[in-house]
C-alpha positions as CSV (number, residue, x, y, z in Angstrom):
1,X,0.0,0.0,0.0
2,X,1.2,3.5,-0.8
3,X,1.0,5.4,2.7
4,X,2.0,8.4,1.4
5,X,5.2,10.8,1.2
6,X,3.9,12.1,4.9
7,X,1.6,11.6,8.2
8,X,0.0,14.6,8.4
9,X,-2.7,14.4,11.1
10,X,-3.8,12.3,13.9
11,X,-6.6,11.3,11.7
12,X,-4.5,9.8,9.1
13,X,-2.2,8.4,11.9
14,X,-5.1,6.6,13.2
15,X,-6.4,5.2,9.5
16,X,-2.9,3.9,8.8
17,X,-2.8,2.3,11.8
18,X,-6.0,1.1,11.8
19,X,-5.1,-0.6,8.1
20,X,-1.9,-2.3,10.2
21,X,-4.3,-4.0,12.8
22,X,-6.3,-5.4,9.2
23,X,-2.9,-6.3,7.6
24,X,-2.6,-8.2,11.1
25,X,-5.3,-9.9,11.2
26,X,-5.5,-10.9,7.8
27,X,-2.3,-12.5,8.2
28,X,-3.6,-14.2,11.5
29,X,-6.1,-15.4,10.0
30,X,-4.3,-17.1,6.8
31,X,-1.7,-18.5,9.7
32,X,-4.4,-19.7,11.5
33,X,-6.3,-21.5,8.7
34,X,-3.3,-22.8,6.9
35,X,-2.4,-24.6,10.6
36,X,-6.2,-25.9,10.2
37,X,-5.2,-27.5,7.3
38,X,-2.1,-29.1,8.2
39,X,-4.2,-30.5,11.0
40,X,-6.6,-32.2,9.4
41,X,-7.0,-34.0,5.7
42,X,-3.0,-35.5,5.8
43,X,-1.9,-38.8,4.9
44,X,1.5,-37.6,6.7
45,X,2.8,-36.0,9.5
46,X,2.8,-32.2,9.4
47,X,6.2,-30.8,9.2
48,X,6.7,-29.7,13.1
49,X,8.8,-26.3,11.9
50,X,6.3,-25.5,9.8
51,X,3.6,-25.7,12.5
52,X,5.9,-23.8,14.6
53,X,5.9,-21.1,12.4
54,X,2.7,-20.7,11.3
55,X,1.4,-20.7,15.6
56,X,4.3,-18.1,16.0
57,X,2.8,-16.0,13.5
58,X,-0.6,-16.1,14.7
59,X,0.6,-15.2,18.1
60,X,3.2,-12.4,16.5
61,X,0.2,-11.2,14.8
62,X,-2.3,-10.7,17.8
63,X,0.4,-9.5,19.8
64,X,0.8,-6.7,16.7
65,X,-2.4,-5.6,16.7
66,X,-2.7,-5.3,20.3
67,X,0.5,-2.8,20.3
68,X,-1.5,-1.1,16.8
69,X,-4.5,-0.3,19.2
70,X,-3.0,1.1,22.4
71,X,-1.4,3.5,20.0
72,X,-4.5,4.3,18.7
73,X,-6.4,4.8,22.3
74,X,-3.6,7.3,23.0
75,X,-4.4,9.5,20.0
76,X,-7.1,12.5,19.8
77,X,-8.8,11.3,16.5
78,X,-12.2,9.0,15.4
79,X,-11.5,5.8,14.2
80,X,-12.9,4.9,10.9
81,X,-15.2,2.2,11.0
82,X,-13.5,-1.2,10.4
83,X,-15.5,-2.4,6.8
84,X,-13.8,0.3,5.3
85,X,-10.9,-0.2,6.6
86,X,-10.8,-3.6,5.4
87,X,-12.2,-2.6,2.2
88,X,-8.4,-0.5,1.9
89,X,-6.6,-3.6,3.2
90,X,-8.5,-6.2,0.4
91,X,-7.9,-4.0,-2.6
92,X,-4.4,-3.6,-1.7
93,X,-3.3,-6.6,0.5
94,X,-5.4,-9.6,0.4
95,X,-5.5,-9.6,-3.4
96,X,-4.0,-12.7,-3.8
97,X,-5.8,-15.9,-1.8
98,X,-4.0,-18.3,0.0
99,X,-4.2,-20.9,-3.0
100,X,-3.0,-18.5,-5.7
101,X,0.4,-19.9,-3.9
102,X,1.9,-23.0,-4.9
103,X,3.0,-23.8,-1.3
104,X,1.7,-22.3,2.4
105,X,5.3,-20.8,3.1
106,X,4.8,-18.9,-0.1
107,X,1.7,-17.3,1.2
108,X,2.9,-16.9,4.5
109,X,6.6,-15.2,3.3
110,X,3.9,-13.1,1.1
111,X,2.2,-11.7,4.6
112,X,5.2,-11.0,6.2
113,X,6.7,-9.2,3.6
114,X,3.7,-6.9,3.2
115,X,3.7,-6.6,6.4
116,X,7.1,-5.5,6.7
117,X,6.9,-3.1,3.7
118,X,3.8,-1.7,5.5
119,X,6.0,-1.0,8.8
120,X,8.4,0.5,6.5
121,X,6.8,3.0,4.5
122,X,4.8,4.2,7.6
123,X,8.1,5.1,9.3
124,X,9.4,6.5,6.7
125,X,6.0,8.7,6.1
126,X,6.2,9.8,9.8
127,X,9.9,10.5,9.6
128,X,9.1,12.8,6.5
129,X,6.5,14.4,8.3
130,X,6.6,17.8,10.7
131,X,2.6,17.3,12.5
132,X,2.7,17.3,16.2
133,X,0.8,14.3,16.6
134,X,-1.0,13.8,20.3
135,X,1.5,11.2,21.2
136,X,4.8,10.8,21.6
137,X,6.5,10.7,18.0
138,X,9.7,8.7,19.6
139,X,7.4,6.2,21.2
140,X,5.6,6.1,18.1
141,X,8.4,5.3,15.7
142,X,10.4,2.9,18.1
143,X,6.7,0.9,18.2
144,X,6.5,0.7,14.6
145,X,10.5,0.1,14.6
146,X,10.3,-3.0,16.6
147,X,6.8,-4.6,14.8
148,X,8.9,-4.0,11.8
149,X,11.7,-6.0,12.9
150,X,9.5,-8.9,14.4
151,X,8.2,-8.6,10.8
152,X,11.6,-9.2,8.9
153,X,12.4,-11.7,11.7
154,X,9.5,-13.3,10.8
155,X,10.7,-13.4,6.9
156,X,13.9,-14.4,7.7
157,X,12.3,-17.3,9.5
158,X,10.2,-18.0,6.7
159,X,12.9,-18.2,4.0
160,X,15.2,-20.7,6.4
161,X,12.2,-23.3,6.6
162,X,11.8,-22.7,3.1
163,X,15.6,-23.4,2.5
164,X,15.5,-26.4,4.7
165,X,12.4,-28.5,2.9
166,X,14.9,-28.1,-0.6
């Protein structure tokens, strides 16, 4: 998604946030039901790092969007109701379905790279920008900082299961 050159109000603060807790929880979600799968319908033994991954994402995730909305109690803005939130996050994120994928750590390197491109750009967009937001811009950024790090962690992770089932 395109966040913009700059932040330039607690309103748009609280909107780009609000499009991280979605981003969260659609990863979550395909975390969640890709574990579902491995779970259930297998002639063989679900590989255990993959499962490990895939319940640390879904935890990684919650944990995310619970960090997204106590930033977003702090600030002096209305939150836009979720649907069109989600709406934002579908025609940008979630445009590809977990089976357009040929493998589940595909998909899931595919969340955690949006994610972490997400992160990025909103850092840089708050970096680039001179608003006084009504909380603390350092508290702010090192937040986003360290989400955005758990999210190329999380990549990192990704591509060494990857590497190991060649």
């Amino acid at each position: 998604m395109n966040v913009g050159n700059r932040v330039t109000s607690d309103h748009q603060l609280v909107r780009l946030l609000q499009i991280g807790i979605v981003l969260e929880e659609v990863v979550e979600a395909r975390a969640s039901n890709h574990y579902q799968s491995l779970a259930t319908g297998n002639e063989f033994e679900p590989d255990p790092a993959v499962q490990a991954l895939l319940t640390d994402a879904n935890e990684e995730s919650a944990e995310h969007r619970e960090r997204l909305e106590e930033l977003i109690t702090q600030l002096d803005a209305e939150t836009i109701p979720f649907n069109r939130i989600q709406q934002l996050v579908t025609q940008r994120y979630s445009q590809s379905k977990p089976e357009d994928f040929d493998d589940i750590l595909y998909d899931q390197l595919h969340g955690e790279e949006s994610a972490y491109k997400f992160y990025d750009d909103l850092i840089t967009a708050i970096e680039n920008s001179d608003t006084a937001f009504s909380i603390d811009r350092d508290r702010l950024i090192a937040t986003l900082a360290e989400i955005r790090e758990e999210e190329a962690e999380g990549v990192e992770e990704v591509t060494a299961v990857m590497s190991e089932d060649q």
